[in-house]
MARTOR-147621 format. One record per residue (C-alpha): x, y, z; residue number from 1. Coordinates in nm, 4 decimals, decimal comma. Example, Ala and Ser with C-alpha at 12.3 -4.5 7.8 and 13.67 -1.06 7.14 Angstrom:
! MARTOR-147621
+----------+----------+----------+-----+
!     east !    north !       up ! num !
+----------+----------+----------+-----+
!   1,2300 !  -0,4500 !   0,7800 !   1 !
!   1,3670 !  -0,1060 !   0,7140 !   2 !
+----------+----------+----------+-----+
***
This chain:
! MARTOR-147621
+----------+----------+----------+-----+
!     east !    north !       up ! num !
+----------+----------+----------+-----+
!   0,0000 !   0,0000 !   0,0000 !   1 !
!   0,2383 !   0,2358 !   0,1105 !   2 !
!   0,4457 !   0,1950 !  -0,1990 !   3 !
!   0,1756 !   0,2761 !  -0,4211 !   4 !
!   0,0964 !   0,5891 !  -0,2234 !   5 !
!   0,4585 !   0,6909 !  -0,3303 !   6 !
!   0,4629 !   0,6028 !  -0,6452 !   7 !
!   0,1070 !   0,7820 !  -0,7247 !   8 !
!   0,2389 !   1,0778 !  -0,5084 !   9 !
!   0,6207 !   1,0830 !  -0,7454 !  10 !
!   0,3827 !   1,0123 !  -1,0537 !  11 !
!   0,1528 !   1,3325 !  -1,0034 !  12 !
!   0,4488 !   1,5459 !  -0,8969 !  13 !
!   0,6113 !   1,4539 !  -1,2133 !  14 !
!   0,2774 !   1,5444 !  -1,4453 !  15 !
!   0,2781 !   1,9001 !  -1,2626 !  16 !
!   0,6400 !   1,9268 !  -1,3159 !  17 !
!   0,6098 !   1,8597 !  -1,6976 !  18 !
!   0,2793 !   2,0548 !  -1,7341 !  19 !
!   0,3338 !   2,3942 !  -1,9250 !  20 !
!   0,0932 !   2,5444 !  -1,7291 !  21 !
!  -0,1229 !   2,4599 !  -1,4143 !  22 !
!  -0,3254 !   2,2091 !  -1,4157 !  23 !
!  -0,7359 !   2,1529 !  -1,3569 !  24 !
!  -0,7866 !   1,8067 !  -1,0750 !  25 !
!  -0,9846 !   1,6430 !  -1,3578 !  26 !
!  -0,7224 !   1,7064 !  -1,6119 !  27 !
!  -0,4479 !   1,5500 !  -1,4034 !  28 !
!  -0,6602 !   1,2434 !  -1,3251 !  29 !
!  -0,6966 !   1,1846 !  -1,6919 !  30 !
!  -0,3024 !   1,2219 !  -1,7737 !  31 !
!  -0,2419 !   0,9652 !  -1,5198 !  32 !
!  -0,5729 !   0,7647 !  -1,5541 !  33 !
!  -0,6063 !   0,7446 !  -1,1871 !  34 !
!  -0,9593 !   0,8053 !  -1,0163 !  35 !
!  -0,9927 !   1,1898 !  -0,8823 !  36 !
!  -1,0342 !   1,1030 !  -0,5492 !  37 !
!  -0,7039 !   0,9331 !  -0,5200 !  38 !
!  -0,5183 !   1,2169 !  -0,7104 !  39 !
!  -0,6958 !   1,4953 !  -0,5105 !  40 !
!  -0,6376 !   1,3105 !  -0,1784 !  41 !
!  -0,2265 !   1,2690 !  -0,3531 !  42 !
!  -0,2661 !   1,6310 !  -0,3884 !  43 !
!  -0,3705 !   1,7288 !  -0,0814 !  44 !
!  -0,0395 !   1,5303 !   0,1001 !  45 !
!   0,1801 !   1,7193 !  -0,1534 !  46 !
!   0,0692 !   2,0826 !  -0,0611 !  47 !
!   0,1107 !   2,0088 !   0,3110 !  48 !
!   0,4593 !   1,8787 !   0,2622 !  49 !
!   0,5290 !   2,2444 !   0,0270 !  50 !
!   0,5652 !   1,9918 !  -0,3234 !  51 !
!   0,2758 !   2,1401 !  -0,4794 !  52 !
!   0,0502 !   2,4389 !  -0,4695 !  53 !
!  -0,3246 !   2,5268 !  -0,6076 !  54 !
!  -0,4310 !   2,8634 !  -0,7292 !  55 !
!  -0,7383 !   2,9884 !  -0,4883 !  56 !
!  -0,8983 !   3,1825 !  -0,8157 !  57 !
!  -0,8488 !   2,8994 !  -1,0947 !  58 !
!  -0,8217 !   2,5890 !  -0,8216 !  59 !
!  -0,5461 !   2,4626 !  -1,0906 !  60 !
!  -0,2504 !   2,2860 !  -0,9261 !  61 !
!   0,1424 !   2,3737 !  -1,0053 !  62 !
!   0,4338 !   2,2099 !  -0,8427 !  63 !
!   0,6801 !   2,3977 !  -0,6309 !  64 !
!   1,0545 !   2,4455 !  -0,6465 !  65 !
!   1,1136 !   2,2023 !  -0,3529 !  66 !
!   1,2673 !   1,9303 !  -0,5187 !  67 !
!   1,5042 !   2,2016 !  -0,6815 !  68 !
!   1,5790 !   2,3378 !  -0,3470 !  69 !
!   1,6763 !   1,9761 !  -0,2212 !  70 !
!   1,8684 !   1,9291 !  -0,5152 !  71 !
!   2,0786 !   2,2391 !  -0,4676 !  72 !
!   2,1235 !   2,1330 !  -0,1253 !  73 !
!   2,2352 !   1,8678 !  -0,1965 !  74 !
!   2,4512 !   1,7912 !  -0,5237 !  75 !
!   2,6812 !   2,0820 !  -0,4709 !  76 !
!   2,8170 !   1,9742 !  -0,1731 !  77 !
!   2,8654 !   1,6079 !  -0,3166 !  78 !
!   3,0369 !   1,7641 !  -0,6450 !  79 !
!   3,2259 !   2,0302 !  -0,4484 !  80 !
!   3,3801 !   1,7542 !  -0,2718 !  81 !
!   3,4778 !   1,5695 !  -0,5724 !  82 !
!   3,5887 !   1,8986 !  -0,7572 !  83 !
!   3,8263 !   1,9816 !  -0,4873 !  84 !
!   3,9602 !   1,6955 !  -0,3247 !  85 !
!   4,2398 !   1,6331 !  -0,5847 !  86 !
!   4,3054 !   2,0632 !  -0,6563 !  87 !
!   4,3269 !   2,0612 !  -0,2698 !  88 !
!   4,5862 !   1,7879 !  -0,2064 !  89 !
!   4,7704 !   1,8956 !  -0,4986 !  90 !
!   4,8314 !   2,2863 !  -0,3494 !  91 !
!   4,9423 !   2,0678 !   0,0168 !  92 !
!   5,2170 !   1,9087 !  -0,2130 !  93 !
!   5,2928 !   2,2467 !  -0,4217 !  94 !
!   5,3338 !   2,4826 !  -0,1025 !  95 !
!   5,3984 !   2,2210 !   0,1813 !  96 !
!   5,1126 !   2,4475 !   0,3758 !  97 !
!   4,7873 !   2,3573 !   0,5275 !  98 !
!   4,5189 !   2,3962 !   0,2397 !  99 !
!   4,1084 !   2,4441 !   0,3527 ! 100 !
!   3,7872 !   2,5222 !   0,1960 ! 101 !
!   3,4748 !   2,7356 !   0,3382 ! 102 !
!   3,1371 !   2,8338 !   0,1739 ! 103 !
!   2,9198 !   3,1489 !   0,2292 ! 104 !
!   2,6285 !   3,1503 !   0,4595 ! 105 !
!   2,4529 !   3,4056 !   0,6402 ! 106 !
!   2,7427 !   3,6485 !   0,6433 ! 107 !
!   2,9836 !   3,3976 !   0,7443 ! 108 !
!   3,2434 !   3,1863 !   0,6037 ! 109 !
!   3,1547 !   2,7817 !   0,6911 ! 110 !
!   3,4705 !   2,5734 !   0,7209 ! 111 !
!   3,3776 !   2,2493 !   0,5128 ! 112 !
!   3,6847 !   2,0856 !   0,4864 ! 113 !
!   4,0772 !   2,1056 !   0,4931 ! 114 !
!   4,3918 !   1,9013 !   0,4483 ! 115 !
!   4,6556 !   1,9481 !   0,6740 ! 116 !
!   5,0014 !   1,9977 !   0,5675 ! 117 !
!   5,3760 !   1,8993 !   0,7452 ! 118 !
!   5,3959 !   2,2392 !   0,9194 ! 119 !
!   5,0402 !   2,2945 !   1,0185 ! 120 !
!   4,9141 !   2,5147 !   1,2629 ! 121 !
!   4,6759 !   2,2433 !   1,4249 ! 122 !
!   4,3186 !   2,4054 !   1,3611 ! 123 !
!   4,0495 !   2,3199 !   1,6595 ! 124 !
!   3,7518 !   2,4664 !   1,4349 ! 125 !
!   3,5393 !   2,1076 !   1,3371 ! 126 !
!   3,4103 !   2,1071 !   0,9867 ! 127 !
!   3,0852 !   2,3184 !   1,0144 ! 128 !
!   3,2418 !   2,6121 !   1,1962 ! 129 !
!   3,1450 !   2,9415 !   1,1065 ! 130 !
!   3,3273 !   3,2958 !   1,1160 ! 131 !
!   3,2948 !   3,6155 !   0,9845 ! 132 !
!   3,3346 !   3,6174 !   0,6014 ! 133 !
!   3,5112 !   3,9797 !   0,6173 ! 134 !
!   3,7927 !   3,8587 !   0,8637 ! 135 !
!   3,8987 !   3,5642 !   0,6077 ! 136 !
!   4,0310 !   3,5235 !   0,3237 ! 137 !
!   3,8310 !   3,2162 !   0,2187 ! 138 !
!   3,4775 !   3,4617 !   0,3282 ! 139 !
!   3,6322 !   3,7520 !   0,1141 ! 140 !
!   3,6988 !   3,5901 !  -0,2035 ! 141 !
!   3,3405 !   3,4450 !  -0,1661 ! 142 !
!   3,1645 !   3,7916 !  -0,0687 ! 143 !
!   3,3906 !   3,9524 !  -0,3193 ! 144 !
!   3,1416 !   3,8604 !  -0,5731 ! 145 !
!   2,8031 !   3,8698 !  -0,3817 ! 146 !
!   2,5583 !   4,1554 !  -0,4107 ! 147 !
!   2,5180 !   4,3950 !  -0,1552 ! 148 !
!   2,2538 !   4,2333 !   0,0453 ! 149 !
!   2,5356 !   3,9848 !   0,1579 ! 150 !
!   2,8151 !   4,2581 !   0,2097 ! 151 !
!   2,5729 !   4,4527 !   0,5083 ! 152 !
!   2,4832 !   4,0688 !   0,6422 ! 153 !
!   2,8699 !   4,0106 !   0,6923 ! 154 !
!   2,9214 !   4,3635 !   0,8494 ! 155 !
!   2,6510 !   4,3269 !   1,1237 ! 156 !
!   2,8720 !   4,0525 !   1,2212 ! 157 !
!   3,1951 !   4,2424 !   1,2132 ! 158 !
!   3,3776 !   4,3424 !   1,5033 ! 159 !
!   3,7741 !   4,3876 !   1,5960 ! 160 !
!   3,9173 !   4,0195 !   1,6728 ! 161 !
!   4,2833 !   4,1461 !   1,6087 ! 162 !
!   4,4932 !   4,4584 !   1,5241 ! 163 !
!   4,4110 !   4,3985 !   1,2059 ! 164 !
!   4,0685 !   4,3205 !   1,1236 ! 165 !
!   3,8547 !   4,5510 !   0,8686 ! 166 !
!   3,5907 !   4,6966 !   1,0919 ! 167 !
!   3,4666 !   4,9797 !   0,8688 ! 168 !
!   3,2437 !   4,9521 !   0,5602 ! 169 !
!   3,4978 !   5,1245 !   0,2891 ! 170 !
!   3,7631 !   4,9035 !   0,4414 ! 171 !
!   3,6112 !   4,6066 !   0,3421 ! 172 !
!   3,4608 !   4,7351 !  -0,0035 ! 173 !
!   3,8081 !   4,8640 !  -0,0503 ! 174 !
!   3,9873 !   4,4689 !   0,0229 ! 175 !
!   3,6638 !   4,3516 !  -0,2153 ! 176 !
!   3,7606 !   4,5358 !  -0,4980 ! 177 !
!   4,1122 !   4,4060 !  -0,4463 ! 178 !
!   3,9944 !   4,0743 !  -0,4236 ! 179 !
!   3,7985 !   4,1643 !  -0,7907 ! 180 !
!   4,0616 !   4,2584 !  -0,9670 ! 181 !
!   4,3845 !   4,0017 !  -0,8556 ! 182 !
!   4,1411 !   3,6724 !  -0,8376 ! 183 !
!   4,2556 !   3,6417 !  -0,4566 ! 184 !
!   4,1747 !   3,7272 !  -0,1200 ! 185 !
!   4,4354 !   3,7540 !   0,1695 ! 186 !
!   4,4005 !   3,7364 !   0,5607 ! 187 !
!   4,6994 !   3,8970 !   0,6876 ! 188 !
!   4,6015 !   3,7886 !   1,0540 ! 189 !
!   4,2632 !   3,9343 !   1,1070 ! 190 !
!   4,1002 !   3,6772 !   1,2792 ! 191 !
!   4,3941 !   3,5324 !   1,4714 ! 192 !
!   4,6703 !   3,6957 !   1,5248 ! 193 !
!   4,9769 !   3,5428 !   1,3676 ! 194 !
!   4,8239 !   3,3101 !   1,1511 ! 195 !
!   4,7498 !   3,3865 !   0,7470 ! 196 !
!   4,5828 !   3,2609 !   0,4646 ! 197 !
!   4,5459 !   3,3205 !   0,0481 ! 198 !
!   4,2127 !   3,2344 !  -0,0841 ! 199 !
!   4,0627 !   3,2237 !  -0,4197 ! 200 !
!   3,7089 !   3,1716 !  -0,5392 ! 201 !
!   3,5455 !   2,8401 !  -0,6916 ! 202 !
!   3,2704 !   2,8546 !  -0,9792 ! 203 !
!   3,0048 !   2,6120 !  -1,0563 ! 204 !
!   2,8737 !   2,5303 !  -1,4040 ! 205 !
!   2,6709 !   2,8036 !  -1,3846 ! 206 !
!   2,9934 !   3,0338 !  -1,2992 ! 207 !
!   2,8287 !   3,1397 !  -0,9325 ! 208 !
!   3,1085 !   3,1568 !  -0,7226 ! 209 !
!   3,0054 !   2,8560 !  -0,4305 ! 210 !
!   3,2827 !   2,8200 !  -0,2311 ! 211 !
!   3,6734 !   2,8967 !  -0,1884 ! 212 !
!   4,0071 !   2,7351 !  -0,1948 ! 213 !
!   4,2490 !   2,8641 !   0,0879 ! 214 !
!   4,6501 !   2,8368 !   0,1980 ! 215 !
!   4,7185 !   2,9205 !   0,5257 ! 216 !
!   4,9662 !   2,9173 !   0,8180 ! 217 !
!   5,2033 !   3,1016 !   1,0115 ! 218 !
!   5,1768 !   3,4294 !   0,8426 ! 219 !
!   5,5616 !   3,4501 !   0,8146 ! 220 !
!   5,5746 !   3,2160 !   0,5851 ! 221 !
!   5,2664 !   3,3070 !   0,4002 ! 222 !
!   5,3005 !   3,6466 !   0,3830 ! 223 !
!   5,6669 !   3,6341 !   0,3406 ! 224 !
!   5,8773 !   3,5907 !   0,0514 ! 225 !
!   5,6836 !   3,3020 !  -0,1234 ! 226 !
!   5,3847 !   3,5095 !  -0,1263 ! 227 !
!   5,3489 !   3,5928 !  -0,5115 ! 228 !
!   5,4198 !   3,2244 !  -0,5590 ! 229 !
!   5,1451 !   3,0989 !  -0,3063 ! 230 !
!   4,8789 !   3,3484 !  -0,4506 ! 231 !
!   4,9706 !   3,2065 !  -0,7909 ! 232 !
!   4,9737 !   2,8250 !  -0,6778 ! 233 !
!   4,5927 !   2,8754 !  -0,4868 ! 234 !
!   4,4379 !   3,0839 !  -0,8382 ! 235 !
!   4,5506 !   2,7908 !  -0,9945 ! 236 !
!   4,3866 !   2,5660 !  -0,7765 ! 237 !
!   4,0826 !   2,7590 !  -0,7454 ! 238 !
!   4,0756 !   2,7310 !  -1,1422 ! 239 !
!   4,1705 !   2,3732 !  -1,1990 ! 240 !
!   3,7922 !   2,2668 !  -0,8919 ! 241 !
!   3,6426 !   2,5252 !  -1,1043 ! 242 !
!   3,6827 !   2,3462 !  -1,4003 ! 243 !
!   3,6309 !   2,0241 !  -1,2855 ! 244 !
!   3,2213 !   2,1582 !  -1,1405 ! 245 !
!   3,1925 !   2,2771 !  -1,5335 ! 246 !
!   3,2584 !   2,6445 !  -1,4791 ! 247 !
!   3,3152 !   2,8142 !  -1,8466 ! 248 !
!   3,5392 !   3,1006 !  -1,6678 ! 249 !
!   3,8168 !   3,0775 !  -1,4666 ! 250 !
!   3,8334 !   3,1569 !  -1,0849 ! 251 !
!   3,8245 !   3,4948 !  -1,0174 ! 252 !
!   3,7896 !   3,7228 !  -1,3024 ! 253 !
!   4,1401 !   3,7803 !  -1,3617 ! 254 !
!   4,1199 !   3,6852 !  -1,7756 ! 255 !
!   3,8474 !   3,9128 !  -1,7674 ! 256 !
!   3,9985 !   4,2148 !  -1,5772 ! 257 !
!   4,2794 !   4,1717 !  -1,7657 ! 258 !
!   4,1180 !   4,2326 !  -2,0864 ! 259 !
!   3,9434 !   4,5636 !  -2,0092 ! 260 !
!   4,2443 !   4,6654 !  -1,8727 ! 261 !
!   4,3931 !   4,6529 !  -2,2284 ! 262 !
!   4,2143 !   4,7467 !  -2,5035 ! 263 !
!   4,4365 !   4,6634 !  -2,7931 ! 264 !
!   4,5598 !   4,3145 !  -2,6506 ! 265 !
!   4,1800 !   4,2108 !  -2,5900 ! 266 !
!   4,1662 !   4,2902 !  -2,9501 ! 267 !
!   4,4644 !   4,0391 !  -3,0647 ! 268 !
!   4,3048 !   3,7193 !  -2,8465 ! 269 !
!   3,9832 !   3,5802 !  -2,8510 ! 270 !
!   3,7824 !   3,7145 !  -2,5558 ! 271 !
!   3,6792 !   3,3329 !  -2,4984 ! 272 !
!   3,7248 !   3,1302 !  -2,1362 ! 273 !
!   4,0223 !   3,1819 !  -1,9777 ! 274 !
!   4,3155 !   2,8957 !  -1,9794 ! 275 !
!   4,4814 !   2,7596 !  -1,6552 ! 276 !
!   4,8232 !   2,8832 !  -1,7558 ! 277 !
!   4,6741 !   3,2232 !  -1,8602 ! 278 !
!   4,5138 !   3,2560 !  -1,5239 ! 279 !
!   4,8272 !   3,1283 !  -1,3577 ! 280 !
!   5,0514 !   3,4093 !  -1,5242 ! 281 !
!   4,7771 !   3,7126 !  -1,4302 ! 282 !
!   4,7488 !   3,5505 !  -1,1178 ! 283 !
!   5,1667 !   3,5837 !  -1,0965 ! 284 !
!   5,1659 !   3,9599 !  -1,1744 ! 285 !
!   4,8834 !   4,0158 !  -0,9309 ! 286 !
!   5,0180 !   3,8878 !  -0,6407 ! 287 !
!   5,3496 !   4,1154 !  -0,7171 ! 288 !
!   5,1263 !   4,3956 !  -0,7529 ! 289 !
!   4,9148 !   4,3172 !  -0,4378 ! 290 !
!   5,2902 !   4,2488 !  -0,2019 ! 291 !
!   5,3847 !   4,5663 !  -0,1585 ! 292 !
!   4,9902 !   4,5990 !  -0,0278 ! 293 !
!   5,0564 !   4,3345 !   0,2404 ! 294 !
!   5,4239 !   4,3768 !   0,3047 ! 295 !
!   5,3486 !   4,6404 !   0,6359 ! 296 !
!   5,1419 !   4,4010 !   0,7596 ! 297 !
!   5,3850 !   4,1282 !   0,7020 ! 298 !
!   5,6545 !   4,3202 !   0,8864 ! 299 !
!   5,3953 !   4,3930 !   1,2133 ! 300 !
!   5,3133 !   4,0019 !   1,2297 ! 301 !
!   5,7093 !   3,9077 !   1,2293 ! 302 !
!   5,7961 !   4,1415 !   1,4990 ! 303 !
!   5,5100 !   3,9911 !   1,7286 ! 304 !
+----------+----------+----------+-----+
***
């Protein structure tokens, strides 16, 4: 019994799914030559559970985007994981450094998994933790490309953890635009003292930016002399998850940027995706560019 309940319940969610338009109880009960009772009674079970919906002024029935919202939920996080796993344990063996990744939510950056590397700083956050996307670098390169609406979420949550956190509004839109144009975020010790990170952004096949790829450590060593070659070695990372989850740009928008930064050379090359090696080499002069940015910083952390 119970498993033709389901089925009838999948098989009229699937009719309203495929409809073009909503559809009238006695209409639906034809398409699936079932009797009306049973379909309205089907019906019934799948508004209360938010599946489907009926019009008060036509009575017509429509399904809802609740299997789409489970779906999102769900298959990003499984293909993230995929995506990254390799890109992740390949920047360990590049930079010797602990490598990490984080998602948005809420104004905060959600620490979803890491790798550990031979000199790590042994991190107590479990999986799941959450903090403020403007004092990391994996929450900047996320909010970096997020509308407004998620820029005054994160700053609600904004407060002074260290000597160095952002705490004002142009601050932050200032490191965000920074972020925009290199393809990387840094954390130069604003959420714990001492301890550094280089993020850059991951892309879906739909090129939304879900989640971020991050180096960190002892912010000698990150922010110290290796640091154009780290910010290189995580864009390229960031790049190689991004096309793995079917992303038709790079990560960040660094080919882009580039281009509208010169006319005439946009002109010579097609303005088509982005390669890894392309990205890599933007990603090089960037971070040489973006150094002398970080460099006071770098010299405040080393003297503590």
């Amino acid at each position: 019994m119970m498993q033709h309940s389901v089925g009838r319940a999948f098989a009229v969610l699937e009719a309203l799914a495929g409809a073009a338009q909503p559809m009238r109880l006695m209409d639906l009960a034809d398409t699936l030559k079932l009797g009306t009772p049973s379909v309205h009674r089907t019906l019934g079970v799948l508004i209360a559970l938010g599946y489907a919906e009926q019009d008060a002024s036509t009575s017509r029935y429509s399904a809802t985007l609740k299997l789409h919202e489970i779906a999102r939920r769900m298959l990003p996080e499984d293909n993230l994981h995929l995506a990254t796993v390799e890109p992740m344990r390949e920047l360990r063996r590049q930079t010797g450094e602990s490598v990490a990744i984080g998602s948005y939510d809420q104004g905060c950056m959600v620490f979803v998994g890491r790798v550990e590397g031979p000199s790590a700083i042994r991190a107590e956050a479990p999986l799941g933790s959450r903090f403020p996307a403007t004092a990391t670098a994996i929450g900047k390169a996320i909010l970096a490309w997020r509308g407004p609406e998620s820029i005054d979420e994160a700053m609600v949550l904004e407060k002074r953890f260290t000597r160095l956190t952002l705490t004002t509004r142009q601050q932050v839109m200032r490191e965000l635009e920074a972020v925009r144009r290199d393809g990387f975020a840094v954390d130069r010790g604003e959420y714990h003292e001492g301890v550094a990170g280089i993020a850059s952004a991951v892309r879906n096949a739909s090129n939304e930016v879900v989640a971020a790829i991050c180096v960190w450590g002892a912010a000698d060593r990150i922010l110290g002399d290796r640091f154009d070659l780290l910010a290189r070695l995580v864009v390229g990372s960031a790049a190689e998850a991004s096309r793995r989850l079917g992303a038709s740009v790079a990560s960040g928008a660094l080919a882009s940027k580039a281009s509208k930064a010169s006319p005439a050379r946009s002109k010579r090359r097609a303005p088509a995706r982005a390669t890894l090696p392309t990205v890599r080499s933007q990603a090089r002069k960037a971070a040489k560019a973006r150094r002398a940015g970080v460099a006071p910083a770098t010299r405040k952390s080393q003297r503590q």
